[in-house]
N, C-alpha and C positions, 0 to 999 in steps of 0.2 A: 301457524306455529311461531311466527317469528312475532307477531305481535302477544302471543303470552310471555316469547321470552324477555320480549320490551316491559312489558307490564311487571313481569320478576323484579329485571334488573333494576326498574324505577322504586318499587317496593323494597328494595333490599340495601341500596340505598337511603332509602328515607330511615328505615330501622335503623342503619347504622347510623344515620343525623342522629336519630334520637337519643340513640345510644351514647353516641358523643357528647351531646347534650347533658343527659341525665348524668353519667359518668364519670364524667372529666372535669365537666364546666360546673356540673353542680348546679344547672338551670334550665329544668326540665320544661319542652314545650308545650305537651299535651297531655290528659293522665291519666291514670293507669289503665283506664277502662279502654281508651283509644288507643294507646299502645297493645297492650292484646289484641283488640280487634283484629288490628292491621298486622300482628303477628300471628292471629290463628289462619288469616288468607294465606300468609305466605306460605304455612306448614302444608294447606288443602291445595293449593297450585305445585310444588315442589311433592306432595304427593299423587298427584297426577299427571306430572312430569319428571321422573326423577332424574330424567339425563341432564335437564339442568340444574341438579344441586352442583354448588362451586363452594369452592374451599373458602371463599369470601361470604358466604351464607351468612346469616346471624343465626340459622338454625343449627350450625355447625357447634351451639355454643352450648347447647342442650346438654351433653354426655352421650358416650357411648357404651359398647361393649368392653369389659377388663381386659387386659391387656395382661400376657402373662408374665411379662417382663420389660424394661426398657433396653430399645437399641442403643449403641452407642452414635455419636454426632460429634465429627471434627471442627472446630471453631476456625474459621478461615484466615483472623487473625488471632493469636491467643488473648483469652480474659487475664489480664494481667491484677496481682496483688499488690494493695498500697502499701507502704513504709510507712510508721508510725514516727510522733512525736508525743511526749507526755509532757515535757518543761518550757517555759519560755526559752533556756538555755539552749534545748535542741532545736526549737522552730528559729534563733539565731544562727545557729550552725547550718542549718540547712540553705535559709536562704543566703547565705556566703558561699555557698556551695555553687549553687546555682547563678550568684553573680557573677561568681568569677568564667561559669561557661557562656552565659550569655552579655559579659561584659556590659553589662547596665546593676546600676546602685538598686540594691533589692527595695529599697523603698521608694523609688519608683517604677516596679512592675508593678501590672494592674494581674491581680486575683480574681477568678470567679469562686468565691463562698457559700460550699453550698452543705446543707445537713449530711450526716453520714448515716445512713439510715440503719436497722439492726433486723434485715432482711433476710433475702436469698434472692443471689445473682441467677440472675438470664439472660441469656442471648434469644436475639429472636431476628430470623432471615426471612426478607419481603423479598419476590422477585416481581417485577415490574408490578410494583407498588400488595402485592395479595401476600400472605401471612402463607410459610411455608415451612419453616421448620424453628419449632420453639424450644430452648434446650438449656440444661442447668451450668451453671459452672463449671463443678469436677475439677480435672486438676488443673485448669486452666488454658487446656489445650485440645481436651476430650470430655463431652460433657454428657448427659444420660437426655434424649429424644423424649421429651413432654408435652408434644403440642398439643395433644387432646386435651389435656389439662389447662394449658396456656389458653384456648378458645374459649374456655367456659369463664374465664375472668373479664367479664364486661367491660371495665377498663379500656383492657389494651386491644387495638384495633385490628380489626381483621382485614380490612384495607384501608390503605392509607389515601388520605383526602388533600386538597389542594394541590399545588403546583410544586416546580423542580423536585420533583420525586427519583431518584435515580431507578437504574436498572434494576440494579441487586444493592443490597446494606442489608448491613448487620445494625441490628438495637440491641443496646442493652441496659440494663434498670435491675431493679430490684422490687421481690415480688412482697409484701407483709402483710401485717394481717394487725388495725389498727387499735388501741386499747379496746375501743368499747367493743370492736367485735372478739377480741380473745376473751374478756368477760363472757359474751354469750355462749364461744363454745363451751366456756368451761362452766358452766351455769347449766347446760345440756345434759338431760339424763341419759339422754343416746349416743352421748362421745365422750370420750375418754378423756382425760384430765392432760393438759399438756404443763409440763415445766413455765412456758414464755411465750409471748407472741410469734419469735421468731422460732420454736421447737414448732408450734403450730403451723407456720406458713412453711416452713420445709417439708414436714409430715404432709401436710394435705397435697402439696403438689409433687410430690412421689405416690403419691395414692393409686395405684395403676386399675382403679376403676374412676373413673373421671365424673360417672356419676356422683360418685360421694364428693369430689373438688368439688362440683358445681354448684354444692350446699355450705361449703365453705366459704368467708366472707373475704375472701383474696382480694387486696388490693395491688397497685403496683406504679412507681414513679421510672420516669426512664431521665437518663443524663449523659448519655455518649455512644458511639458507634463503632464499631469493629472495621473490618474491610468495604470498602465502599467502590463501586464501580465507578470511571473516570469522568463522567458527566456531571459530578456534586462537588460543589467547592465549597468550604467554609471560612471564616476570616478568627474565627475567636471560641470559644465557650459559651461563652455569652450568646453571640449569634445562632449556636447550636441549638442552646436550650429554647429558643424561640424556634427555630426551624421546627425541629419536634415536636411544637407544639400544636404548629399549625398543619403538620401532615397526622395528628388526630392522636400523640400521644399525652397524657398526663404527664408533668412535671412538676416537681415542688416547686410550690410558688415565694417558699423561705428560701429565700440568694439572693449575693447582693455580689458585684464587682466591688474591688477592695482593692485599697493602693499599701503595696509592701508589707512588712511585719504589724506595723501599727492597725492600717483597718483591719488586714486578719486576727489580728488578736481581742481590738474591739468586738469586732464578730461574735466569734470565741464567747468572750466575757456575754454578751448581750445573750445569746441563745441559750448557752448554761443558766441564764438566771427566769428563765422561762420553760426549759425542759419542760419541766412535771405536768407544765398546760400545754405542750403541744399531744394531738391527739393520737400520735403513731412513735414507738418506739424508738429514740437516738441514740447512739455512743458516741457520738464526735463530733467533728468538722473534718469537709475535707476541702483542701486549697490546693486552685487548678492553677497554675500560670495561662492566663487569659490567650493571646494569641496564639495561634495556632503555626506560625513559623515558628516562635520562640520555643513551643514545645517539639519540634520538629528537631530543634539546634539541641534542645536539651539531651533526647532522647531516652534510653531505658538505663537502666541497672539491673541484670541478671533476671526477675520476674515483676519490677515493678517501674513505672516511669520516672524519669529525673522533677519531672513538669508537676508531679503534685505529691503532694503530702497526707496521711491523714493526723489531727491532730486531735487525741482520744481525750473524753473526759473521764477524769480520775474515777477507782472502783468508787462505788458507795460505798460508807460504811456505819454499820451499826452495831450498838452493844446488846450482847446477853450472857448466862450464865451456864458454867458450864454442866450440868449435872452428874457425868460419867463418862469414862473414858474405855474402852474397849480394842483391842487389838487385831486388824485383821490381817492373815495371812495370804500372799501372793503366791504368784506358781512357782517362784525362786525361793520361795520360804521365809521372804523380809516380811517381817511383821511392819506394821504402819499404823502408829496409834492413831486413833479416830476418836474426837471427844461429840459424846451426844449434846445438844445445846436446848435450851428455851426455847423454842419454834420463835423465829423473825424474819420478816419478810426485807431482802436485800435484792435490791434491782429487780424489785417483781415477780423477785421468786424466796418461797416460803424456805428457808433454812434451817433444820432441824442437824445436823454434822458438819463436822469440822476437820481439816488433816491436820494432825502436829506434826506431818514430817518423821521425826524420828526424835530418840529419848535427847539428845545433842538441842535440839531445838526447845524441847519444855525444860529442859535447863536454863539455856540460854535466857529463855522469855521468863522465868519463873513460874513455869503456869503451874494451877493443883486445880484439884476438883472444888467447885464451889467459887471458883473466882466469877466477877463480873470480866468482860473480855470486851473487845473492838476485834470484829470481824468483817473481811469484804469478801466477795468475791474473786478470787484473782486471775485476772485478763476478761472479770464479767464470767468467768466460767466453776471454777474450783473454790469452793468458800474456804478461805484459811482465817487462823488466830492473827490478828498483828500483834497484842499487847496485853496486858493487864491493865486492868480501868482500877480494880476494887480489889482489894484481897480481905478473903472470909475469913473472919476469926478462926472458925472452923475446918479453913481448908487442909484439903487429904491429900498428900502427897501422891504424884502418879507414878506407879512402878510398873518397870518391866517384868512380867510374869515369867517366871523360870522352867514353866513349860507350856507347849505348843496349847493355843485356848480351843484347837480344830482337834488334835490327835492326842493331846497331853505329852508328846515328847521332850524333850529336853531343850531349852533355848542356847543358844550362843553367841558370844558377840567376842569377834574379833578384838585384835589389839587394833588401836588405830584406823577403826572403821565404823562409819557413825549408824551402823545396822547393824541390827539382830536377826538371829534364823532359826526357825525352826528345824533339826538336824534329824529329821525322819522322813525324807522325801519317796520313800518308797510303801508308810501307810498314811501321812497324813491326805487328808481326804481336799483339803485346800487346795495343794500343790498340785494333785492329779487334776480336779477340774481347770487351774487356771492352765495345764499342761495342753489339757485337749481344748480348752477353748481359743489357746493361740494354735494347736496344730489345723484346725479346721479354719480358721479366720483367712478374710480373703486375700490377702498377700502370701499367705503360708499354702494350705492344700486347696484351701479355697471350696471346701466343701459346705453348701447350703443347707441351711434346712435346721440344723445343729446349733440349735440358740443355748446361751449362759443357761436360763431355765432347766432346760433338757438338758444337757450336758449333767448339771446339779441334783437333778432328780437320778437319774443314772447311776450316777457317782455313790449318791447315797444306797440307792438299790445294788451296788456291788453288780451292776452288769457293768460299767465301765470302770476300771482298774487303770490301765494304763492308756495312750493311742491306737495302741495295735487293736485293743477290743472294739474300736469304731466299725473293722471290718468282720467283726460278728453280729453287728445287728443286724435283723430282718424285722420280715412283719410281725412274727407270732411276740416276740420278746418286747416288739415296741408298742403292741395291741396289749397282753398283760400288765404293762405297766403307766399306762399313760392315761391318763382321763382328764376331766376339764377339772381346775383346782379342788385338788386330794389334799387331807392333812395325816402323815402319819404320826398315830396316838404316842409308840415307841417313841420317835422321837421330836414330837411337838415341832418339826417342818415344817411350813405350808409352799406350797408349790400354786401353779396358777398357769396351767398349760392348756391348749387346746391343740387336739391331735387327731383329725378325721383321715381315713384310708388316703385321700387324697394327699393329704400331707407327709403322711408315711410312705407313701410309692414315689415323692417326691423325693426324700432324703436316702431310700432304697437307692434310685437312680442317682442322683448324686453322689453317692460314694461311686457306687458303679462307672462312672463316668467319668471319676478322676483315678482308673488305674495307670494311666501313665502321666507321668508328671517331669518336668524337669528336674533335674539332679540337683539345682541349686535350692528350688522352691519345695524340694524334700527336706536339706540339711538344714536351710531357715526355720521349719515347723517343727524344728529337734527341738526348738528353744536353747539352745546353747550361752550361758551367758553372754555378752560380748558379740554376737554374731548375727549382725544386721542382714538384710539384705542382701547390701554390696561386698561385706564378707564370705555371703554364701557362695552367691555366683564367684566371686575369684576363687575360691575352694572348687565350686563346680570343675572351672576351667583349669586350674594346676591339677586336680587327681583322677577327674574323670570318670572315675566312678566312684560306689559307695564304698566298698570295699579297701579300693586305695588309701580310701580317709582314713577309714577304721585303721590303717596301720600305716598313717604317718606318725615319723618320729617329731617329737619336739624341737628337735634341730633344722627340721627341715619346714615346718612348720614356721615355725620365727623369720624365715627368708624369706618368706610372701608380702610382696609391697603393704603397707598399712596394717599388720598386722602386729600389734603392738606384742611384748612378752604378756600381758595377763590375759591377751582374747587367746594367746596360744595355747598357755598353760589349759585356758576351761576347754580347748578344742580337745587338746589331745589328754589330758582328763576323764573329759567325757565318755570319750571311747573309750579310756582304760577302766571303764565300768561295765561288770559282766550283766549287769539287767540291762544297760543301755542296747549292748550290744543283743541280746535276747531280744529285748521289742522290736530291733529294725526289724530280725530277721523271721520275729511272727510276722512282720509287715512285707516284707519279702513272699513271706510264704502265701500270702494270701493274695499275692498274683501282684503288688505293685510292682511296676516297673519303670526304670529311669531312664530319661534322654537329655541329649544336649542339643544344642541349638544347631543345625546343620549348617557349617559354618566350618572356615580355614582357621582354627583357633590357634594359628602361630601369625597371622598376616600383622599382627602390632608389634608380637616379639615383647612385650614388656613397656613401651611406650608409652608416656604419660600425656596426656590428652585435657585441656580445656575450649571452655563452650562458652560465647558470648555473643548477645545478640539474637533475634528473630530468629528461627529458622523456619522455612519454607515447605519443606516436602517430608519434615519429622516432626514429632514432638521431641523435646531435649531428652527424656526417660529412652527414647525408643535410639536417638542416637548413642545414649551413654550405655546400652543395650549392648549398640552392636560391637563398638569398643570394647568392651568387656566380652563378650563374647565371643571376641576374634584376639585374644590376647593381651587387649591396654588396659589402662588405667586409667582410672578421670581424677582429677582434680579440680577443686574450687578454685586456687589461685594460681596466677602464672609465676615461675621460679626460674632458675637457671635449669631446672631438673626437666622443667618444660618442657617437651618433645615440639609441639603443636599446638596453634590455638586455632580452633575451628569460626568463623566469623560466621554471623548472620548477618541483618541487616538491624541497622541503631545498635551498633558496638556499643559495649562502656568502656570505664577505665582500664580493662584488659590488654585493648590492643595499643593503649600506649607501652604502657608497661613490657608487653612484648618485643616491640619495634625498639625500646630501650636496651632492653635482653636480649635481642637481635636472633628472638624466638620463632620458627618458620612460622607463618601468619597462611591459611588455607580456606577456600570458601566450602560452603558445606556440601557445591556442586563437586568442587576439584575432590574433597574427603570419600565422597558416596562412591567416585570412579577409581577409587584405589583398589588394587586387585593385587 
């Protein structure tokens, strides 16, 4: 027995040489036909033995079984977000910024320069040296459990090879998916058409059947570490991205160490005028401050490091014409002109619409139908107008329609308010669907299953009217009216749903499943103008229940910290509306029920609370949580109002500014022991 295990682990190893080989290095040793070979032994021995399959397999890379959801997965240090620059003006300010904390002349700090890839972040945990838990981003702090997915990307290694390999580390990189492979999936009559590379490399590695990753062409670069056991030291960036290399991960081999603003900027200029040839997706540069003390001295700002920058390249832009302008309706009733355009392809994705914002801005811009136009993407995401290039002889003035284009109501536009509305929120068919699609959306009731599609097919079938009818669907209503894309002839729709028993005892259960809910994550899925989140839960915790709300006065209202006069006015508004008040209490009637967070909700008394730095044993959402739900208050910046600043570890500017203000200063162990 121990000599097949010998034989395995020799074999599974060599796979994985070759792997590395073929994958990384891009210089494969032996081929194909020997590669298989020597990978159908190892499938016929590991099936003859299956107590030694090990998570370091290469056979581990195959695919599995679906998974019916992802667990969640705590990041042992958080994934931290870059800071952008867009001008030379700001990558000046920045590094003066940073001179002055690491008192050396920024043009002499050495930069590691390296691409900013236009990916999807991972982390990935080896514990003595073997691939154990692979996991997305998320908010930076809590990320969604992928590893089945993460083994099937040949790439990234399943165990790590050579020497000082620590106990435990975290990796992390970025997973994409490079030109020519996002031509192929999209070139595939058996997948679906994706927006971009990177819509493609997120989509497939949330794929919660991992067999379908494993046909996907996932590549993936790595360029830093999360928490690392005490046996691993590094000296630089630079020595990083070699270390990595040599323990078997891929790294962009485009980076250079760079002295001050000037080589970063050369940098910059150099790779910008090469983009379009390089073979995998960029938006940027990102500049690291090379040694690893000096980023230590620098350390963080609120969720991103002091020690590097990203420095984005400008949106693309391209011109076309506009042919037509059309208005659509949101769940608040603001109309949002939309101009159709000449199909153009900007940043590698085809652009057929455009937002003008609202009628204030085709003023401004002079825009009419018929013009030629200069359009980008804005932030690489939202396509907008910048300009007029060409004006048509023939162009058509664009007008606000003076009734609703969803319900034919009547529009209105305030004095002094660069928005229009549609002023029939109780049949326009717009306002209802965007109503239920933030009621159900995961921050609000967080009910599954209940996609824009469905919701709109609903809507239109007058089975959904308001929220409250979410709690009369079952099977038979959602079996009558759901098929795989139906057109109805009445009203020239087209829908494009699929909906098997499965699916339906899913979304059954889901509602089921959220009859109780917190009181705050009720009042947020009202939709209430003005009423984030962080409004809701303080609402939660001053009335207590629903009821209370309903019959706060306005005066009373206005005295809740951060609650400005116009979020008051639409709270208690709101409630002064007899249909509003009818939905809760079909909602009521239909068994929901509300709770608070079991919790001393007088222990802050009104106390206003800031957070800086690392924290250890929370996420910052989960402590600004319990503050809020024991009675405080958070705030972004420190004041004389300042009650408290909570310290993690790598403070920023906070805790000066505290110590100035001679504002109590609290570790996040001393904050957790308050009782």
């Amino acid at each position: 027995m121990n000599k097949i295990r010998k034989e395995l682990d020799l074999l599974k190893d060599k796979i994985n040489s070759l792997n590395y080989m073929y994958y990384v290095l891009d210089d494969p040793e032996i081929s194909d036909l020997e590669y298989d070979t020597l990978f159908i032994k190892l499938l016929s021995i590991e099936e003859l033995n299956p107590d030694f399959i090990t998570e370091d397999s290469p056979s581990q890379r195959v695919g599995s079984l679906p998974l019916d959801k992802f667990k969640s997965v705590d990041h042992k240090l958080p994934m931290l977000s870059l800071n952008n620059v867009f001008h030379s003006e700001d990558l000046t300010s920045y590094m003066e910024r940073i001179e002055k904390k690491i008192l050396k002349p920024y043009e002499k700090i050495l930069f590691s320069a390296e691409l900013k890839l236009d990916g999807l972040a991972i982390n990935l945990l080896y514990r003595n040296g073997v691939l154990e838990v692979g996991s997305t981003r998320g908010d930076g702090f809590v990320g969604e459990d992928v590893t089945k997915n993460i083994k099937t990307i040949r790439s990234i290694p399943l165990k790590l090879i050579g020497n000082n390999i620590p106990n435990t580390i975290e990796v992390r990189g970025e997973v994409f998916i490079s030109k020519n492979g996002f031509k192929k999936i999209n070139s595939s009559h058996n997948e679906k058409k994706f927006a971009n590379a990177r819509n493609a490399a997120a989509g497939s590695l949330r794929q919660l059947d991992s067999n379908v990753v494993s046909k996907r062409p996932l590549d993936a670069f790595f360029y830093s570490i999360g928490e690392c056991s005490n046996n691993f030291k590094i000296n630089s960036q630079t020595e990083l991205l070699s270390q990595l290399s040599k323990w078997g991960f891929k790294t962009c081999s485009i980076n250079e160490p760079v002295l001050g603003k000037t080589g970063c900027q050369n940098f910059y200029k150099k790779i910008l005028s090469i983009r379009d040839d390089i073979p995998y997706d960029i938006d940027g540069i990102v500049y690291k401050v090379d040694n690893i003390l000096d980023q230590q001295q620098l350390g963080f700002i609120s969720r991103a490091p002091r020690w590097a920058i990203a420095h984005k390249f400008p949106a693309e832009e391209k011109t076309t014409i506009i042919n037509d302008v059309r208005f659509q309706v949101g769940r608040t009733g603001v109309l949002t002109p939309v101009a159709s355009l000449e199909s153009v392809e900007v940043g590698g994705v085809t652009v057929k619409n455009a937002t003008l914002h609202n009628m204030d801005e085709i003023i401004k811009k002079d825009i009419h139908i018929g013009d030629t136009v200069s359009i980008r993407r804005a932030g690489d995401v939202i396509p907008e107008i910048i300009k007029v290039i060409k004006k048509n002889k023939n162009r058509q003035k664009i007008k606000l329609p003076s009734n609703c284009p969803e319900c034919g109501s009547n529009i209105a536009k305030e004095d002094g308010m660069a928005f229009a509305k549609c002023t029939a929120p109780l049949i326009c068919s717009a306002q209802k669907k965007g109503a239920i699609i933030h009621y159900v959306s995961k921050k609000a009731m967080d009910i599954k299953g209940v996609g824009e599609k469905l919701i709109s097919r609903l809507v239109d079938e007058n089975i959904l009217n308001d929220i409250s009818d979410i709690y009369k669907l079952d099977k038979k209503n959602l079996k009558n009216f759901i098929m795989n894309r139906t057109i109805r002839e009445d009203s020239g729709k087209e829908y494009d749903i699929t909906l098997g028993d499965k699916s339906i005892d899913n979304i059954i259960n889901s509602i089921k499943g959220k009859m109780e809910v917190k009181l705050s994550n009720f009042i947020y899925s009202l939709g209430i103008n003005e009423v984030g989140e962080v409004t809701a839960r303080s609402l939660a915790n001053k009335y207590k229940s629903i009821n209370n709300l309903i019959n706060a006065k306005y005066d009373d209202i206005i005295l809740l910290k951060d609650i400005g006069p116009v979020a008051a006015l639409n709270i208690y508004n709101f409630f002064q509306s007899k249909r509003n008040i009818d939905i809760i209490n079909k909602i009521i009637s239909a068994g929901l029920n509300f709770i608070l967070d079991k919790s001393n909700n007088n222990l802050f008394n009104g106390q206003t609370y800031v957070i800086t730095g690392k924290l250890k044993n929370f996420s910052r959402q989960d402590l600004e949580e319990r503050i809020i739900n024991n009675g405080g208050n958070i705030s972004s910046s420190v004041s004389k109002k300042t009650y408290a600043l909570i310290v993690g570890s790598d403070p920023g500017s906070k805790l000066d500014k505290a110590k100035k203000l001679e504002v109590k200063i609290m570790t996040e162990e001393k904050f957790i022991n308050l009782k």
